[in-house]
C-alpha positions as CSV (number, residue, x, y, z in Angstrom):
1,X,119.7,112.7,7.9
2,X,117.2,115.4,7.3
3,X,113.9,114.3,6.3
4,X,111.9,113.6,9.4
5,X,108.6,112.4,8.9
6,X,106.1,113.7,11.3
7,X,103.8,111.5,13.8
8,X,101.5,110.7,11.3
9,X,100.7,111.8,7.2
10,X,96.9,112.4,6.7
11,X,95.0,111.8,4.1
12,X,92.0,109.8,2.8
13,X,93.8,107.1,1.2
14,X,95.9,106.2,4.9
15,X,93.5,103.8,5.5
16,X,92.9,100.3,7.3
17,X,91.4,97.3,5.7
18,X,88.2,97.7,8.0
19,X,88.0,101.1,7.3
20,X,88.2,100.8,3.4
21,X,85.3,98.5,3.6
22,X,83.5,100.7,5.6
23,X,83.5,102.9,2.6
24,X,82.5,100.7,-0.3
25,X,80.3,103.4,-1.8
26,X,83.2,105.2,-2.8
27,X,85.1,102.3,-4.4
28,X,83.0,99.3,-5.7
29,X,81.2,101.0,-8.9
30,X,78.2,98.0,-9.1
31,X,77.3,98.4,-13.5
32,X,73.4,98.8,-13.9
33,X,71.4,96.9,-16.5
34,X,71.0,100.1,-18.7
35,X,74.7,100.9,-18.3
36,X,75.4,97.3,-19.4
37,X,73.2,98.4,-22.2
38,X,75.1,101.4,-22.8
39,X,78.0,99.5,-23.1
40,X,77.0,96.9,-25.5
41,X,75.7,99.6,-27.6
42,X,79.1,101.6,-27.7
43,X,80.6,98.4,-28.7
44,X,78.3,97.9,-31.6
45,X,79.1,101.5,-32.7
46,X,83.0,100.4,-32.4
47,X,82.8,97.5,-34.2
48,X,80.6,99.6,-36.9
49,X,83.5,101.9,-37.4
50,X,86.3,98.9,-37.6
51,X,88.1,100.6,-34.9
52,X,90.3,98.3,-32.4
53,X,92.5,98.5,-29.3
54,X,94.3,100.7,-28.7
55,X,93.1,103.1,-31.9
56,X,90.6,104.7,-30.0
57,X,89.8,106.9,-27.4
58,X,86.5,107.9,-25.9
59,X,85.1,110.1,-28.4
60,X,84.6,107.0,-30.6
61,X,83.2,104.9,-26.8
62,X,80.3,107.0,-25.9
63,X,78.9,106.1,-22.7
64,X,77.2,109.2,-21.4
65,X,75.5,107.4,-18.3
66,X,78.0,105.8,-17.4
67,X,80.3,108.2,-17.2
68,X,79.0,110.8,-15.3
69,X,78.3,108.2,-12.7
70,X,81.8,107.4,-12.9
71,X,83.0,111.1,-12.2
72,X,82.7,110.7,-8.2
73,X,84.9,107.4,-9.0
74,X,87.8,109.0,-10.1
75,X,87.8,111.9,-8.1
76,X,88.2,108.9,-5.5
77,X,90.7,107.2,-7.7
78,X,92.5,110.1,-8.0
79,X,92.7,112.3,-4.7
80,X,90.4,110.4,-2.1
81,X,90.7,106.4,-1.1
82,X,93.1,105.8,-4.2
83,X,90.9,102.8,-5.7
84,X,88.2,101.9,-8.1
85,X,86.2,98.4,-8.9
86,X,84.1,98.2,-11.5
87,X,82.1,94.9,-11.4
88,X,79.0,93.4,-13.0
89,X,80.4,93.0,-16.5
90,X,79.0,89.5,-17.9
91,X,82.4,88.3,-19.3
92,X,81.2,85.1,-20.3
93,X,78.9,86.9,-22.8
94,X,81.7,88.7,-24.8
95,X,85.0,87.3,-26.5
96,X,88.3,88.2,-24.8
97,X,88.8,91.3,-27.5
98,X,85.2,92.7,-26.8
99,X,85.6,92.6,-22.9
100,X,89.1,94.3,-24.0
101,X,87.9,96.8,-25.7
102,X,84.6,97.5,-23.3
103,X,87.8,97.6,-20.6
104,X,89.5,100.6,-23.2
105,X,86.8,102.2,-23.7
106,X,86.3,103.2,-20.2
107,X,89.8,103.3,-19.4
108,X,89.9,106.1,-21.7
109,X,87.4,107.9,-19.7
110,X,90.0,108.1,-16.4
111,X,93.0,108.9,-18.8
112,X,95.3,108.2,-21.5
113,X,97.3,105.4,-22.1
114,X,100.8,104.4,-20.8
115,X,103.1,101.9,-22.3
116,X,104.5,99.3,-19.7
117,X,107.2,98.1,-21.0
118,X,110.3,98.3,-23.7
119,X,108.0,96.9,-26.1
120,X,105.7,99.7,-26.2
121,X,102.6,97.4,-24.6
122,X,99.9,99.3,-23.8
123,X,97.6,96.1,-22.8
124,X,99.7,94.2,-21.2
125,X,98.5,90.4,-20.6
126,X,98.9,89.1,-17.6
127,X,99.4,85.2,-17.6
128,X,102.2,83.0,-16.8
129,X,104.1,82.6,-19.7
130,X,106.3,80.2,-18.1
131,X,109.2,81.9,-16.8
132,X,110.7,82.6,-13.1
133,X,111.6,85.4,-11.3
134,X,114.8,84.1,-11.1
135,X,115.3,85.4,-14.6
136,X,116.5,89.1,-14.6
137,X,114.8,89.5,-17.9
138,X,111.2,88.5,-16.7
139,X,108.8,90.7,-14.8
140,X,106.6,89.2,-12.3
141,X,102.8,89.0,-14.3
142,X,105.0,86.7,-16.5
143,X,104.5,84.2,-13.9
144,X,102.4,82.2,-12.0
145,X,104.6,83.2,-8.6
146,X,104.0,84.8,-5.7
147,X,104.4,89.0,-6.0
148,X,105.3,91.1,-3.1
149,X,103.4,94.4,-2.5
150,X,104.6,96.6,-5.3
151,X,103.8,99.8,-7.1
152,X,103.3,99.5,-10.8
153,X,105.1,101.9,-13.4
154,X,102.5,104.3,-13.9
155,X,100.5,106.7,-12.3
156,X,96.7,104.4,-12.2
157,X,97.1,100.7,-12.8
158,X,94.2,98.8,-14.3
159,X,93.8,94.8,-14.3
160,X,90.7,93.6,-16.2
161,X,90.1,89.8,-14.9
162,X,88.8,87.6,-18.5
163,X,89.9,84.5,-16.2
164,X,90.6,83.2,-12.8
165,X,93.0,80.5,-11.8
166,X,91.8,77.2,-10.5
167,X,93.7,77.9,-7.2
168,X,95.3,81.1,-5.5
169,X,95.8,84.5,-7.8
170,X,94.4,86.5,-4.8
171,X,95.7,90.2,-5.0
172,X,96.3,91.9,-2.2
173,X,96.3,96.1,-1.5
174,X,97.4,97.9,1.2
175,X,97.7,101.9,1.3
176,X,101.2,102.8,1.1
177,X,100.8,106.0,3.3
178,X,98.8,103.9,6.3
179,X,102.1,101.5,5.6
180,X,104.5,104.2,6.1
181,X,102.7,105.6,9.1
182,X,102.7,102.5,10.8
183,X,106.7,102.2,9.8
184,X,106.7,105.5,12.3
185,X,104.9,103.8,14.7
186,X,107.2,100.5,14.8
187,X,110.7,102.6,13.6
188,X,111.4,106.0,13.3
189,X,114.5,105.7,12.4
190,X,114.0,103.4,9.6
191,X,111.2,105.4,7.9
192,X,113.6,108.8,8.0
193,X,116.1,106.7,6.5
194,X,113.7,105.4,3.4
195,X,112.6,109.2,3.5
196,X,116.2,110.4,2.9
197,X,117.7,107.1,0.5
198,X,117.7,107.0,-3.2
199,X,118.5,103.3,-3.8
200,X,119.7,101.5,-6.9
201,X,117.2,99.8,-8.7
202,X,117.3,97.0,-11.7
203,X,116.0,97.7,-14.8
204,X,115.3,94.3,-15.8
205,X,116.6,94.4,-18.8
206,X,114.1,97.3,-20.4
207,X,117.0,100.1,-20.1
208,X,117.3,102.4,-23.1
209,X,119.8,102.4,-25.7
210,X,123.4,103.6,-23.9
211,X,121.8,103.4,-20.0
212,X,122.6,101.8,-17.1
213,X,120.9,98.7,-16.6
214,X,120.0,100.2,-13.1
215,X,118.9,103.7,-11.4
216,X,118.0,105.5,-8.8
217,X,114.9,106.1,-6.7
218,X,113.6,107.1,-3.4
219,X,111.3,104.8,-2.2
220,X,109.0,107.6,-0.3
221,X,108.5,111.3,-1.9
222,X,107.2,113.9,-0.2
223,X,104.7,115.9,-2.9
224,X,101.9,118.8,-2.8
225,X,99.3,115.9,-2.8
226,X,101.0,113.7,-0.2
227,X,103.5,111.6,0.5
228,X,104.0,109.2,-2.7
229,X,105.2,105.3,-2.7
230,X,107.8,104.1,-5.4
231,X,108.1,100.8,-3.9
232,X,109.5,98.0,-6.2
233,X,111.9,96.6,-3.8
234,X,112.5,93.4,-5.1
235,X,114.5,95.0,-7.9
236,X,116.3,97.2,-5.3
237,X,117.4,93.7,-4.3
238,X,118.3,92.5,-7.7
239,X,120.0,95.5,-8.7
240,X,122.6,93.8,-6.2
241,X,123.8,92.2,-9.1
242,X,125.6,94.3,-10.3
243,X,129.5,95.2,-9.5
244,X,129.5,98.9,-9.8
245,X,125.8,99.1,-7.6
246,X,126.8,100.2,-4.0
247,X,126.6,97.5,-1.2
248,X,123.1,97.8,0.4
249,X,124.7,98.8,3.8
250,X,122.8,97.0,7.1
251,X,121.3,100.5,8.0
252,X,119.7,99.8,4.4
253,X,118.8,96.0,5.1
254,X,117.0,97.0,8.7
255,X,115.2,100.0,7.0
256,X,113.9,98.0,4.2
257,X,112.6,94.8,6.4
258,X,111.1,97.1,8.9
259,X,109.0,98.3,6.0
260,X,108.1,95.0,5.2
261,X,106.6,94.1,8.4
262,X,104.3,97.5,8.2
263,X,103.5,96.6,4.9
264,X,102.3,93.1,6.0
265,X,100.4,94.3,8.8
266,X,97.1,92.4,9.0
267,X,95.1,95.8,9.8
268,X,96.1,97.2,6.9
269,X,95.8,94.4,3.9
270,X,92.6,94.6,1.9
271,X,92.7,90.7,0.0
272,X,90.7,91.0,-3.4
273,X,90.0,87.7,-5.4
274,X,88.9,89.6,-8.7
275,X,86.1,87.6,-10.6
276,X,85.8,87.5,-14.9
277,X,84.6,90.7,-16.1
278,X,85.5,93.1,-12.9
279,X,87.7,96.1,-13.5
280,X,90.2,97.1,-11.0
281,X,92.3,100.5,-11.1
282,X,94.5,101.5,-8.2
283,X,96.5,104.5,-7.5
284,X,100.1,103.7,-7.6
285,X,100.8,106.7,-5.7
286,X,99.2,105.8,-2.7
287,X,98.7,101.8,-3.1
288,X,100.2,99.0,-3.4
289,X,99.0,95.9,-4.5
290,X,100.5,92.2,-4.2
291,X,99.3,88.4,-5.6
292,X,99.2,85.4,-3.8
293,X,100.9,82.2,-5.9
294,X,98.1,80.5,-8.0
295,X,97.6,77.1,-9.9
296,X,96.7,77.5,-13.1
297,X,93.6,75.0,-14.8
298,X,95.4,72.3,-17.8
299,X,93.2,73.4,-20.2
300,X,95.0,77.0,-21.8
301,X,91.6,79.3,-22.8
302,X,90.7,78.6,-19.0
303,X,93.9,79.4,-17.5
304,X,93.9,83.1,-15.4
305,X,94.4,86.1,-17.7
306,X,94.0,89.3,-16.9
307,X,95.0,92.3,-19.3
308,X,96.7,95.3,-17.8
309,X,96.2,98.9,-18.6
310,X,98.7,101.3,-17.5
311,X,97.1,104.8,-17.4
312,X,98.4,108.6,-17.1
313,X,96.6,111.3,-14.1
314,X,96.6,114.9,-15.6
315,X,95.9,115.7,-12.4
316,X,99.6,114.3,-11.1
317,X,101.5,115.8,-13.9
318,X,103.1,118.1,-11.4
319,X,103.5,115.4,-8.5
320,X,104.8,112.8,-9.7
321,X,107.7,111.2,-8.2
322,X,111.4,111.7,-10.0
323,X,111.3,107.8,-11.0
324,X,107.7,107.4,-12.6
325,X,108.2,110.7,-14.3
326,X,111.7,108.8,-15.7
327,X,109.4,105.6,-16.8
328,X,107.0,108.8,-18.6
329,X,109.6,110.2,-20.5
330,X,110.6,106.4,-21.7
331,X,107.3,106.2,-22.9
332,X,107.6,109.5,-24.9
333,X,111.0,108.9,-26.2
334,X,111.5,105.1,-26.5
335,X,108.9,102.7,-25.5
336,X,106.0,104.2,-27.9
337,X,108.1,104.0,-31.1
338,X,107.2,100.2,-31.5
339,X,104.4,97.9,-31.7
340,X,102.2,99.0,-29.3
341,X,99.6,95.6,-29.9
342,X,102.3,92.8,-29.8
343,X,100.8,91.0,-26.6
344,X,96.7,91.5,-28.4
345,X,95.4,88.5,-29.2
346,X,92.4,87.7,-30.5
347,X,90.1,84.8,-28.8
Protein backbone atom coordinates (compact mmCIF):
# COMPACT_ATOMS: atom_id res chain seq x y z
CA UNK A 1 0.00 0.00 0.00
CA UNK A 2 1.25 3.36 -1.02
CA UNK A 3 -1.19 5.65 -2.23
CA UNK A 4 -2.73 7.43 0.63
CA UNK A 5 -5.30 9.78 -0.13
CA UNK A 6 -5.23 12.88 1.91
CA UNK A 7 -8.27 14.14 4.31
CA UNK A 8 -9.98 15.57 1.72
CA UNK A 9 -9.52 16.28 -2.53
CA UNK A 10 -10.67 19.89 -3.49
CA UNK A 11 -12.13 20.89 -6.22
CA UNK A 12 -15.29 22.53 -7.66
CA UNK A 13 -16.91 19.48 -8.86
CA UNK A 14 -16.67 17.74 -5.00
CA UNK A 15 -19.93 18.77 -4.48
CA UNK A 16 -23.27 17.98 -2.47
CA UNK A 17 -26.61 17.74 -4.05
CA UNK A 18 -27.71 21.02 -2.12
CA UNK A 19 -24.76 22.62 -3.02
CA UNK A 20 -25.03 21.88 -6.89
CA UNK A 21 -28.42 23.38 -6.82
CA UNK A 22 -27.27 26.18 -5.10
CA UNK A 23 -25.28 26.87 -8.31
CA UNK A 24 -27.80 26.39 -11.06
CA UNK A 25 -26.37 29.36 -12.98
CA UNK A 26 -23.49 27.55 -13.80
CA UNK A 27 -25.18 24.31 -15.01
CA UNK A 28 -28.85 24.70 -16.31
CA UNK A 29 -28.22 26.63 -19.82
CA UNK A 30 -32.26 27.96 -20.10
CA UNK A 31 -32.41 28.40 -24.55
CA UNK A 32 -33.75 31.93 -25.41
CA UNK A 33 -36.48 32.52 -28.06
CA UNK A 34 -33.76 34.06 -30.45
CA UNK A 35 -31.39 31.20 -29.81
CA UNK A 36 -34.28 28.87 -30.59
CA UNK A 37 -34.37 30.93 -33.67
CA UNK A 38 -30.81 30.52 -34.20
CA UNK A 39 -31.20 27.06 -34.10
CA UNK A 40 -34.01 26.55 -36.46
CA UNK A 41 -32.21 28.66 -38.78
CA UNK A 42 -28.88 26.59 -38.66
CA UNK A 43 -31.04 23.64 -39.32
CA UNK A 44 -32.53 25.07 -42.41
CA UNK A 45 -29.00 25.95 -43.70
CA UNK A 46 -28.20 22.03 -42.90
CA UNK A 47 -30.83 20.65 -44.50
CA UNK A 48 -30.05 23.22 -47.54
CA UNK A 49 -26.72 21.64 -47.91
CA UNK A 50 -28.02 17.79 -47.67
CA UNK A 51 -25.71 17.23 -44.87
CA UNK A 52 -26.75 14.60 -42.02
CA UNK A 53 -25.48 13.13 -38.70
CA UNK A 54 -22.73 12.59 -38.08
CA UNK A 55 -21.16 14.34 -41.58
CA UNK A 56 -20.90 17.53 -40.07
CA UNK A 57 -19.26 19.54 -37.70
CA UNK A 58 -19.82 23.14 -36.60
CA UNK A 59 -18.56 25.05 -39.40
CA UNK A 60 -21.63 23.82 -41.35
CA UNK A 61 -24.05 24.53 -37.60
CA UNK A 62 -23.45 28.13 -37.14
CA UNK A 63 -24.90 29.35 -34.09
CA UNK A 64 -22.89 32.40 -33.09
CA UNK A 65 -25.26 33.47 -30.11
CA UNK A 66 -25.53 30.59 -28.87
CA UNK A 67 -22.27 29.72 -28.63
CA UNK A 68 -20.62 32.31 -27.03
CA UNK A 69 -23.23 32.04 -24.28
CA UNK A 70 -22.31 28.52 -24.06
CA UNK A 71 -18.49 29.29 -23.55
CA UNK A 72 -18.89 29.80 -19.54
CA UNK A 73 -20.85 26.29 -19.95
CA UNK A 74 -18.14 24.35 -20.79
CA UNK A 75 -15.50 25.93 -19.03
CA UNK A 76 -17.98 24.49 -16.21
CA UNK A 77 -18.34 21.21 -18.00
CA UNK A 78 -14.91 20.90 -18.33
CA UNK A 79 -12.83 22.17 -15.22
CA UNK A 80 -15.61 23.61 -12.75
CA UNK A 81 -18.95 21.68 -11.44
CA UNK A 82 -18.45 18.94 -14.26
CA UNK A 83 -22.10 19.34 -15.75
CA UNK A 84 -24.20 21.01 -18.38
CA UNK A 85 -28.19 21.06 -19.07
CA UNK A 86 -29.41 22.55 -21.92
CA UNK A 87 -33.24 22.78 -21.82
CA UNK A 88 -36.01 24.65 -23.54
CA UNK A 89 -35.76 22.81 -26.91
CA UNK A 90 -39.49 22.31 -28.18
CA UNK A 91 -39.08 18.60 -29.12
CA UNK A 92 -42.48 18.07 -30.04
CA UNK A 93 -41.95 20.65 -32.90
CA UNK A 94 -39.04 18.75 -34.76
CA UNK A 95 -38.88 15.01 -35.98
CA UNK A 96 -36.53 12.66 -34.00
CA UNK A 97 -33.50 13.31 -36.86
CA UNK A 98 -33.94 17.20 -36.57
CA UNK A 99 -33.81 17.33 -32.70
CA UNK A 100 -30.75 14.83 -33.58
CA UNK A 101 -29.05 16.87 -35.53
CA UNK A 102 -29.91 20.38 -33.48
CA UNK A 103 -28.39 17.91 -30.51
CA UNK A 104 -24.93 17.40 -33.11
CA UNK A 105 -24.79 20.50 -33.95
CA UNK A 106 -24.04 21.79 -30.63
CA UNK A 107 -22.33 18.85 -29.45
CA UNK A 108 -19.80 19.74 -31.98
CA UNK A 109 -19.34 23.07 -30.35
CA UNK A 110 -17.96 21.22 -26.82
CA UNK A 111 -15.88 18.63 -28.91
CA UNK A 112 -15.51 15.96 -31.33
CA UNK A 113 -17.05 12.91 -31.56
CA UNK A 114 -16.28 9.47 -29.82
CA UNK A 115 -17.52 6.12 -30.97
CA UNK A 116 -19.18 3.99 -28.05
CA UNK A 117 -18.97 0.99 -28.97
CA UNK A 118 -17.44 -2.06 -31.39
CA UNK A 119 -19.78 -0.94 -33.92
CA UNK A 120 -18.33 2.37 -34.43
CA UNK A 121 -21.73 4.31 -33.01
CA UNK A 122 -21.34 7.57 -32.62
CA UNK A 123 -25.22 8.30 -31.65
CA UNK A 124 -25.89 5.80 -29.73
CA UNK A 125 -29.79 5.17 -28.96
CA UNK A 126 -30.75 4.57 -25.86
CA UNK A 127 -34.02 2.36 -25.54
CA UNK A 128 -34.66 -1.01 -24.38
CA UNK A 129 -34.16 -3.16 -26.98
CA UNK A 130 -35.25 -6.08 -25.02
CA UNK A 131 -32.42 -7.73 -23.55
CA UNK A 132 -31.03 -8.19 -19.82
CA UNK A 133 -28.19 -7.53 -18.06
CA UNK A 134 -27.82 -10.96 -17.44
CA UNK A 135 -26.52 -11.21 -20.95
CA UNK A 136 -22.68 -10.57 -21.11
CA UNK A 137 -23.09 -9.29 -24.56
CA UNK A 138 -25.66 -6.47 -23.73
CA UNK A 139 -24.76 -3.11 -22.22
CA UNK A 140 -27.10 -1.54 -19.83
CA UNK A 141 -28.97 1.51 -22.17
CA UNK A 142 -30.02 -1.76 -24.03
CA UNK A 143 -32.47 -2.10 -21.30
CA UNK A 144 -35.20 -0.93 -19.48
CA UNK A 145 -33.32 -2.05 -16.00
CA UNK A 146 -32.13 -0.41 -13.25
CA UNK A 147 -28.19 1.05 -13.80
CA UNK A 148 -25.87 1.56 -10.93
CA UNK A 149 -23.82 4.78 -10.72
CA UNK A 150 -21.28 4.44 -13.52
CA UNK A 151 -18.93 6.38 -15.63
CA UNK A 152 -19.43 6.29 -19.31
CA UNK A 153 -16.53 5.43 -21.93
CA UNK A 154 -15.53 8.80 -22.82
CA UNK A 155 -14.29 11.84 -21.55
CA UNK A 156 -18.13 14.10 -21.72
CA UNK A 157 -21.19 12.00 -22.01
CA UNK A 158 -24.24 13.58 -23.67
CA UNK A 159 -28.03 12.07 -23.48
CA UNK A 160 -30.51 14.03 -25.55
CA UNK A 161 -34.14 12.95 -24.13
CA UNK A 162 -36.75 12.75 -27.65
CA UNK A 163 -38.98 10.56 -25.05
CA UNK A 164 -39.73 9.77 -21.54
CA UNK A 165 -41.06 6.58 -20.18
CA UNK A 166 -44.50 6.35 -18.74
CA UNK A 167 -42.98 5.34 -15.39
CA UNK A 168 -39.37 5.56 -13.68
CA UNK A 169 -36.12 6.39 -16.16
CA UNK A 170 -34.93 8.89 -13.43
CA UNK A 171 -31.10 9.43 -13.80
CA UNK A 172 -29.25 9.98 -11.06
CA UNK A 173 -25.49 11.96 -10.59
CA UNK A 174 -23.39 12.12 -7.94
CA UNK A 175 -19.67 13.72 -8.04
CA UNK A 176 -17.33 11.00 -8.01
CA UNK A 177 -14.66 13.13 -5.99
CA UNK A 178 -17.42 14.25 -3.07
CA UNK A 179 -18.02 10.15 -3.32
CA UNK A 180 -14.47 9.39 -2.78
CA UNK A 181 -14.06 11.93 -0.08
CA UNK A 182 -16.82 10.73 1.80
CA UNK A 183 -15.21 6.97 1.29
CA UNK A 184 -12.28 8.69 3.53
CA UNK A 185 -14.56 9.82 5.84
CA UNK A 186 -16.48 6.34 6.42
CA UNK A 187 -12.96 4.09 5.45
CA UNK A 188 -9.67 4.90 4.94
CA UNK A 189 -8.47 1.95 4.37
CA UNK A 190 -10.84 0.98 1.68
CA UNK A 191 -10.33 4.18 -0.35
CA UNK A 192 -6.19 3.60 -0.20
CA UNK A 193 -6.90 0.26 -1.38
CA UNK A 194 -9.20 1.47 -4.56
CA UNK A 195 -6.35 4.12 -4.87
CA UNK A 196 -3.69 1.44 -5.15
CA UNK A 197 -5.94 -1.69 -7.18
CA UNK A 198 -6.02 -2.15 -10.80
CA UNK A 199 -8.95 -4.57 -11.07
CA UNK A 200 -10.12 -6.85 -14.00
CA UNK A 201 -12.77 -5.66 -15.87
CA UNK A 202 -15.26 -7.36 -18.63
CA UNK A 203 -15.26 -6.33 -21.93
CA UNK A 204 -18.64 -7.29 -22.77
CA UNK A 205 -17.93 -8.79 -25.62
CA UNK A 206 -16.50 -5.45 -27.60
CA UNK A 207 -12.69 -6.69 -27.28
CA UNK A 208 -10.57 -6.23 -30.37
CA UNK A 209 -9.42 -8.75 -32.63
CA UNK A 210 -6.67 -11.16 -30.60
CA UNK A 211 -7.54 -9.41 -26.84
CA UNK A 212 -8.58 -10.44 -23.80
CA UNK A 213 -12.11 -10.34 -23.26
CA UNK A 214 -11.12 -8.46 -19.97
CA UNK A 215 -8.57 -5.73 -18.62
CA UNK A 216 -7.37 -3.76 -16.27
CA UNK A 217 -8.16 -0.52 -14.53
CA UNK A 218 -7.86 1.43 -11.49
CA UNK A 219 -10.89 2.62 -10.35
CA UNK A 220 -9.46 6.15 -8.84
CA UNK A 221 -6.43 8.06 -10.78
CA UNK A 222 -4.74 10.65 -9.32
CA UNK A 223 -4.15 13.42 -12.41
CA UNK A 224 -2.82 17.18 -12.81
CA UNK A 225 -6.56 18.15 -12.86
CA UNK A 226 -7.73 15.98 -9.99
CA UNK A 227 -8.42 12.95 -8.88
CA UNK A 228 -10.37 11.00 -11.90
CA UNK A 229 -13.30 8.20 -11.45
CA UNK A 230 -13.15 4.98 -13.80
CA UNK A 231 -16.00 3.40 -12.09
CA UNK A 232 -17.86 0.67 -14.04
CA UNK A 233 -18.03 -1.81 -11.30
CA UNK A 234 -20.51 -3.98 -12.36
CA UNK A 235 -18.19 -5.35 -15.07
CA UNK A 236 -15.48 -5.60 -12.44
CA UNK A 237 -17.99 -8.08 -11.10
CA UNK A 238 -18.72 -9.87 -14.34
CA UNK A 239 -15.25 -10.10 -15.27
CA UNK A 240 -15.55 -12.86 -12.50
CA UNK A 241 -16.44 -15.00 -15.14
CA UNK A 242 -13.78 -15.74 -16.25
CA UNK A 243 -11.22 -18.71 -15.17
CA UNK A 244 -7.95 -17.04 -15.65
CA UNK A 245 -9.36 -13.42 -13.88
CA UNK A 246 -7.93 -13.39 -10.27
CA UNK A 247 -10.43 -14.11 -7.35
CA UNK A 248 -11.72 -10.65 -6.17
CA UNK A 249 -10.01 -11.21 -2.66
CA UNK A 250 -12.51 -9.99 0.55
CA UNK A 251 -10.05 -6.92 1.07
CA UNK A 252 -11.43 -6.25 -2.66
CA UNK A 253 -15.24 -7.16 -1.76
CA UNK A 254 -15.13 -4.71 1.53
CA UNK A 255 -13.27 -1.94 -0.47
CA UNK A 256 -15.74 -1.98 -3.25
CA UNK A 257 -19.13 -2.05 -0.98
CA UNK A 258 -17.70 0.63 1.12
CA UNK A 259 -17.65 2.68 -2.00
CA UNK A 260 -21.06 1.88 -2.65
CA UNK A 261 -22.50 3.18 0.40
CA UNK A 262 -20.47 6.70 -0.28
CA UNK A 263 -21.71 6.58 -3.58
CA UNK A 264 -25.33 6.24 -2.33
CA UNK A 265 -25.17 8.81 0.16
CA UNK A 266 -28.35 10.87 0.11
CA UNK A 267 -26.29 14.28 0.51
CA UNK A 268 -24.59 13.65 -2.31
CA UNK A 269 -27.19 12.32 -5.15
CA UNK A 270 -28.55 14.97 -7.46
CA UNK A 271 -31.94 12.86 -9.09
CA UNK A 272 -32.65 14.40 -12.72
CA UNK A 273 -35.99 13.27 -14.59
CA UNK A 274 -34.81 14.65 -18.09
CA UNK A 275 -37.87 16.05 -20.15
CA UNK A 276 -38.12 15.73 -24.39
CA UNK A 277 -35.84 18.11 -25.94
CA UNK A 278 -33.27 18.80 -22.76
CA UNK A 279 -29.64 18.10 -23.34
CA UNK A 280 -27.55 16.73 -20.76
CA UNK A 281 -23.62 16.39 -20.82
CA UNK A 282 -21.64 15.28 -17.78
CA UNK A 283 -18.10 14.93 -17.11
CA UNK A 284 -17.16 11.36 -16.78
CA UNK A 285 -14.16 12.34 -14.96
CA UNK A 286 -15.61 13.70 -12.16
CA UNK A 287 -19.43 12.24 -12.35
CA UNK A 288 -21.22 9.65 -12.25
CA UNK A 289 -24.56 9.15 -13.30
CA UNK A 290 -27.12 6.17 -12.64
CA UNK A 291 -31.00 5.34 -13.85
CA UNK A 292 -33.70 4.26 -11.88
CA UNK A 293 -35.85 1.11 -13.58
CA UNK A 294 -38.68 2.51 -15.84
CA UNK A 295 -41.90 1.16 -17.58
CA UNK A 296 -41.97 1.78 -20.83
CA UNK A 297 -45.65 3.17 -22.73
CA UNK A 298 -47.26 0.07 -25.33
CA UNK A 299 -47.32 2.18 -27.95
CA UNK A 300 -43.39 2.04 -29.63
CA UNK A 301 -42.87 6.02 -31.11
CA UNK A 302 -43.92 6.90 -27.39
CA UNK A 303 -41.67 4.61 -25.62
CA UNK A 304 -38.32 6.51 -23.83
CA UNK A 305 -35.52 7.20 -26.24
CA UNK A 306 -32.82 9.04 -25.69
CA UNK A 307 -29.76 9.31 -28.13
CA UNK A 308 -26.21 9.31 -26.66
CA UNK A 309 -23.26 11.28 -27.77
CA UNK A 310 -19.98 10.34 -26.55
CA UNK A 311 -17.64 13.29 -26.85
CA UNK A 312 -13.67 13.94 -26.66
CA UNK A 313 -12.06 17.11 -24.10
CA UNK A 314 -8.83 18.59 -25.74
CA UNK A 315 -8.49 19.94 -22.72
CA UNK A 316 -7.92 16.18 -21.00
CA UNK A 317 -5.79 14.89 -23.69
CA UNK A 318 -3.02 14.78 -21.13
CA UNK A 319 -5.13 13.56 -18.09
CA UNK A 320 -6.93 11.11 -19.00
CA UNK A 321 -6.96 7.96 -17.05
CA UNK A 322 -4.86 4.73 -18.53
CA UNK A 323 -8.39 2.96 -19.28
CA UNK A 324 -10.41 5.68 -21.22
CA UNK A 325 -7.25 6.60 -23.06
CA UNK A 326 -7.34 2.48 -23.94
CA UNK A 327 -11.28 2.95 -25.10
CA UNK A 328 -9.52 6.31 -27.28
CA UNK A 329 -7.19 4.39 -29.03
CA UNK A 330 -10.03 1.66 -29.93
CA UNK A 331 -11.78 4.34 -31.37
CA UNK A 332 -8.73 5.30 -33.52
CA UNK A 333 -7.70 1.85 -34.48
CA UNK A 334 -10.85 -0.34 -34.49
CA UNK A 335 -14.20 1.00 -33.60
CA UNK A 336 -14.15 3.96 -36.34
CA UNK A 337 -13.46 1.65 -39.31
CA UNK A 338 -17.23 0.65 -39.53
CA UNK A 339 -20.56 2.04 -39.92
CA UNK A 340 -20.56 4.80 -37.83
CA UNK A 341 -24.83 5.46 -38.40
CA UNK A 342 -26.01 1.81 -37.92
CA UNK A 343 -28.30 2.75 -34.79
CA UNK A 344 -29.72 6.31 -36.92
CA UNK A 345 -32.97 6.00 -37.73
CA UNK A 346 -35.09 8.16 -39.29
CA UNK A 347 -38.76 9.09 -37.56
Amino acid sequence: MGNKPPSKYDHPAAWTAKQLMEQSDKWICELTDEELEELDASLQQLRSTGLIVPYFGKDDFPMPKLAARLEAYIRELEFGVGILNIVGLPAEKYSKDDASAIYWGIGSYIGPPWAQNAAGHVLGDIRDQGGTLEDTSVRGYQTNAELDMHTDGADIAGLLCLKKAKEGGENQLVSSIAAFNRLIEMDPDAAEHLLDTAFYLDWRDEEGPGEKPYYQAKLFTETAKGITSWSVIPYVHSAQRFEEVPRLTEQDLAALEAYQKAKWDESLVVRVLQEPGNMLFLNNHYLMHARSEYIDHEEPREQRHLRRLWLESEAWADARPPAMATILDKVRTQWDTVAAVEMWDSE
